[in-house]
N, C-alpha and C positions, 0 to 999 in steps of 0.2 A: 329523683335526680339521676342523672345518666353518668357514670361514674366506667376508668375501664376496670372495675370488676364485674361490670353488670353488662357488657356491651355483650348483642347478641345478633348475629343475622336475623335479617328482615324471616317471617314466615314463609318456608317457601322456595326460599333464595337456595339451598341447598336439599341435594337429595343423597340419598345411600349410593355407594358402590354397587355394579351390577354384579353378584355373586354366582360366576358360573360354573359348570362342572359338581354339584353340592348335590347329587341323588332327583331322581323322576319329582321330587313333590317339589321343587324348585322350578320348575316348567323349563329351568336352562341346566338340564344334566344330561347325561348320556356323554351326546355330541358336545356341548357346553359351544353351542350355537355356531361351532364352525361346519354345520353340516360332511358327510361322508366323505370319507380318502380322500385324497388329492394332496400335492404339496401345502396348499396353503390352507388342511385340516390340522397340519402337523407344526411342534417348535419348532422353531428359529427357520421359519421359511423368511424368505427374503430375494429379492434382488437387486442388482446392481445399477447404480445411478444408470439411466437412458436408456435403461433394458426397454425395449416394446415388446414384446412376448413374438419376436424373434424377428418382427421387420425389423426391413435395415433403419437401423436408429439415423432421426434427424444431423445427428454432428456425422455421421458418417456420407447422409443424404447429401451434404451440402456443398456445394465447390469450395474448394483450398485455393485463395489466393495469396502470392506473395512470398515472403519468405524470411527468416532471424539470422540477420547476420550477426556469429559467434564470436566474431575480432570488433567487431563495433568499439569503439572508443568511448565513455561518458566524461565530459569538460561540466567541468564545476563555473558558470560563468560567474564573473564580476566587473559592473561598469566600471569606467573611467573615473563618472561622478563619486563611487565607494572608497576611491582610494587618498580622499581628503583627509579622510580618517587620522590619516596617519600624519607623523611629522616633516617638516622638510627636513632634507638630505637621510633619511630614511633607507633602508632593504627594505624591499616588501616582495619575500616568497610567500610561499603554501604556508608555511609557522606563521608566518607575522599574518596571514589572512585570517586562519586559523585562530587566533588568540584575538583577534577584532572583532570576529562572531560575524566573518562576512562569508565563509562557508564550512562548510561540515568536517571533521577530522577524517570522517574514511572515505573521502573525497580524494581519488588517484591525481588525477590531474585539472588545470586550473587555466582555463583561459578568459584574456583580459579583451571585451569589447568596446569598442567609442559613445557609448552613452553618456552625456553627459563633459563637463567641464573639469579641467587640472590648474591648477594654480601653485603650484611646490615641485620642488625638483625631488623627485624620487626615483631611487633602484630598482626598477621591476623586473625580478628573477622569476617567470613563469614558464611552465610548458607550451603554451599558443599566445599571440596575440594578436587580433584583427591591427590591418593596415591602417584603419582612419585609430585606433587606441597608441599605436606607435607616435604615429604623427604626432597625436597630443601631447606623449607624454613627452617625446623628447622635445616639443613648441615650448613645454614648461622648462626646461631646461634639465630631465630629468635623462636615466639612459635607458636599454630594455634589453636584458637578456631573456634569452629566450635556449631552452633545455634542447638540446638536439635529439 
Protein backbone atom coordinates (compact mmCIF):
# COMPACT_ATOMS: atom_id res chain seq x y z
CA UNK A 1 0.00 0.00 0.00
CA UNK A 2 1.35 3.44 -1.10
CA UNK A 3 1.53 5.40 2.11
CA UNK A 4 3.52 8.92 2.36
CA UNK A 5 6.13 7.18 4.29
CA UNK A 6 6.89 5.06 1.31
CA UNK A 7 6.43 7.58 -1.55
CA UNK A 8 9.32 7.51 -3.80
CA UNK A 9 10.29 9.03 -7.23
CA UNK A 10 9.63 7.13 -10.17
CA UNK A 11 13.33 5.27 -11.40
CA UNK A 12 15.16 7.64 -13.07
CA UNK A 13 13.24 10.71 -12.49
CA UNK A 14 16.23 12.14 -10.58
CA UNK A 15 19.87 12.22 -11.06
CA UNK A 16 22.98 13.46 -8.93
CA UNK A 17 24.50 16.90 -8.86
CA UNK A 18 27.19 17.51 -11.42
CA UNK A 19 30.24 17.80 -8.99
CA UNK A 20 32.88 20.08 -10.47
CA UNK A 21 36.29 21.27 -9.61
CA UNK A 22 36.79 17.58 -7.20
CA UNK A 23 40.49 16.55 -8.65
CA UNK A 24 41.59 14.86 -12.53
CA UNK A 25 39.58 11.32 -11.57
CA UNK A 26 36.44 13.35 -11.80
CA UNK A 27 36.80 14.09 -15.64
CA UNK A 28 35.27 17.87 -14.45
CA UNK A 29 38.47 19.09 -12.38
CA UNK A 30 41.28 21.17 -13.13
CA UNK A 31 39.22 23.89 -15.27
CA UNK A 32 35.86 22.48 -13.54
CA UNK A 33 34.41 22.75 -17.07
CA UNK A 34 34.56 26.45 -17.59
CA UNK A 35 37.55 25.93 -19.94
CA UNK A 36 40.90 28.61 -19.88
CA UNK A 37 40.92 32.48 -18.76
CA UNK A 38 38.50 34.55 -19.85
CA UNK A 39 35.89 36.56 -17.76
CA UNK A 40 33.39 34.02 -17.84
CA UNK A 41 36.19 31.25 -16.50
CA UNK A 42 36.16 33.42 -13.35
CA UNK A 43 33.37 34.23 -10.10
CA UNK A 44 30.71 36.43 -10.35
CA UNK A 45 31.29 37.15 -14.10
CA UNK A 46 28.09 38.69 -15.22
CA UNK A 47 26.49 41.35 -17.24
CA UNK A 48 24.11 43.82 -17.36
CA UNK A 49 20.54 43.38 -18.44
CA UNK A 50 20.72 44.36 -22.79
CA UNK A 51 24.53 44.12 -22.62
CA UNK A 52 25.17 42.60 -26.40
CA UNK A 53 28.86 42.27 -26.08
CA UNK A 54 29.24 45.89 -27.01
CA UNK A 55 26.68 46.42 -30.01
CA UNK A 56 24.68 49.14 -29.60
CA UNK A 57 21.91 47.48 -27.52
CA UNK A 58 18.31 47.18 -29.23
CA UNK A 59 16.44 49.84 -26.62
CA UNK A 60 19.20 52.06 -27.59
CA UNK A 61 18.73 50.93 -31.52
CA UNK A 62 15.24 51.97 -31.42
CA UNK A 63 13.44 55.56 -32.13
CA UNK A 64 12.12 57.39 -28.90
CA UNK A 65 8.80 58.55 -29.58
CA UNK A 66 6.76 61.03 -27.64
CA UNK A 67 7.24 62.27 -24.51
CA UNK A 68 5.84 62.11 -20.11
CA UNK A 69 4.33 64.98 -19.31
CA UNK A 70 5.58 65.66 -15.41
CA UNK A 71 2.32 68.02 -14.41
CA UNK A 72 -0.07 65.57 -15.99
CA UNK A 73 -3.13 65.65 -13.59
CA UNK A 74 -4.75 61.91 -12.70
CA UNK A 75 -9.00 62.53 -12.04
CA UNK A 76 -10.41 59.74 -10.20
CA UNK A 77 -13.56 59.38 -12.46
CA UNK A 78 -17.24 58.77 -11.21
CA UNK A 79 -20.52 58.59 -13.12
CA UNK A 80 -23.61 60.48 -12.61
CA UNK A 81 -25.40 56.93 -12.41
CA UNK A 82 -22.73 56.22 -8.96
CA UNK A 83 -24.03 58.98 -7.16
CA UNK A 84 -27.48 57.35 -6.38
CA UNK A 85 -25.71 55.79 -3.72
CA UNK A 86 -26.25 58.44 -1.71
CA UNK A 87 -29.18 60.12 -0.01
CA UNK A 88 -31.17 63.08 -1.11
CA UNK A 89 -30.09 66.46 0.18
CA UNK A 90 -26.70 64.99 0.64
CA UNK A 91 -22.63 66.67 0.36
CA UNK A 92 -21.03 64.42 -1.73
CA UNK A 93 -17.16 65.30 -1.81
CA UNK A 94 -13.93 63.08 -2.18
CA UNK A 95 -14.82 61.71 1.91
CA UNK A 96 -18.35 60.92 1.15
CA UNK A 97 -16.96 59.12 -2.27
CA UNK A 98 -14.46 57.67 -0.39
CA UNK A 99 -16.51 55.99 2.47
CA UNK A 100 -19.09 54.75 -0.56
CA UNK A 101 -16.19 52.57 -1.90
CA UNK A 102 -16.81 54.61 -5.35
CA UNK A 103 -12.92 55.63 -5.40
CA UNK A 104 -9.73 55.11 -3.76
CA UNK A 105 -8.47 57.19 -0.52
CA UNK A 106 -5.08 58.29 -2.25
CA UNK A 107 -6.93 59.52 -5.05
CA UNK A 108 -5.84 63.55 -5.48
CA UNK A 109 -8.70 64.65 -7.29
CA UNK A 110 -12.18 63.56 -8.32
CA UNK A 111 -14.10 64.27 -11.36
CA UNK A 112 -17.69 63.73 -12.06
CA UNK A 113 -18.89 62.57 -15.73
CA UNK A 114 -22.61 62.18 -17.42
CA UNK A 115 -23.00 58.64 -17.36
CA UNK A 116 -25.90 57.61 -16.58
CA UNK A 117 -29.12 59.01 -14.73
CA UNK A 118 -29.81 61.37 -11.18
CA UNK A 119 -32.91 61.20 -9.49
CA UNK A 120 -32.10 63.20 -5.80
CA UNK A 121 -31.09 66.45 -5.28
CA UNK A 122 -27.39 66.44 -4.11
CA UNK A 123 -24.33 68.65 -3.26
CA UNK A 124 -21.53 67.92 -5.44
CA UNK A 125 -18.39 69.36 -3.91
CA UNK A 126 -15.74 68.09 -6.58
CA UNK A 127 -12.48 69.12 -8.27
CA UNK A 128 -13.91 68.80 -12.28
CA UNK A 129 -17.11 68.19 -13.56
CA UNK A 130 -18.08 67.49 -17.30
CA UNK A 131 -20.83 69.89 -18.78
CA UNK A 132 -23.52 67.10 -19.70
CA UNK A 133 -22.80 65.76 -15.40
CA UNK A 134 -23.66 69.50 -14.36
CA UNK A 135 -26.70 69.55 -16.30
CA UNK A 136 -27.89 66.53 -14.60
CA UNK A 137 -27.26 67.15 -11.51
CA UNK A 138 -28.69 70.47 -11.22
CA UNK A 139 -32.08 68.99 -13.83
CA UNK A 140 -32.26 66.82 -10.40
CA UNK A 141 -32.65 69.66 -8.58
CA UNK A 142 -29.34 69.29 -6.89
CA UNK A 143 -26.21 72.06 -6.98
CA UNK A 144 -22.31 71.59 -8.16
CA UNK A 145 -19.44 73.08 -6.59
CA UNK A 146 -16.71 72.63 -8.14
CA UNK A 147 -12.88 73.48 -6.29
CA UNK A 148 -11.02 76.28 -8.19
Amino acid sequence: MLTLGNLSPKKGANRARKRVGRGPGSGHGKTATRGHKGSKSRSGYGVRPGFEGGQMPLQRRLPKRGFTNIFRKEYALVQVRDLEVFDAGSRVDREALVQAGLIEKRTSLVKVLANGELTKSLTVAVDKVSGGAKKKIEAAGGTVEVAA
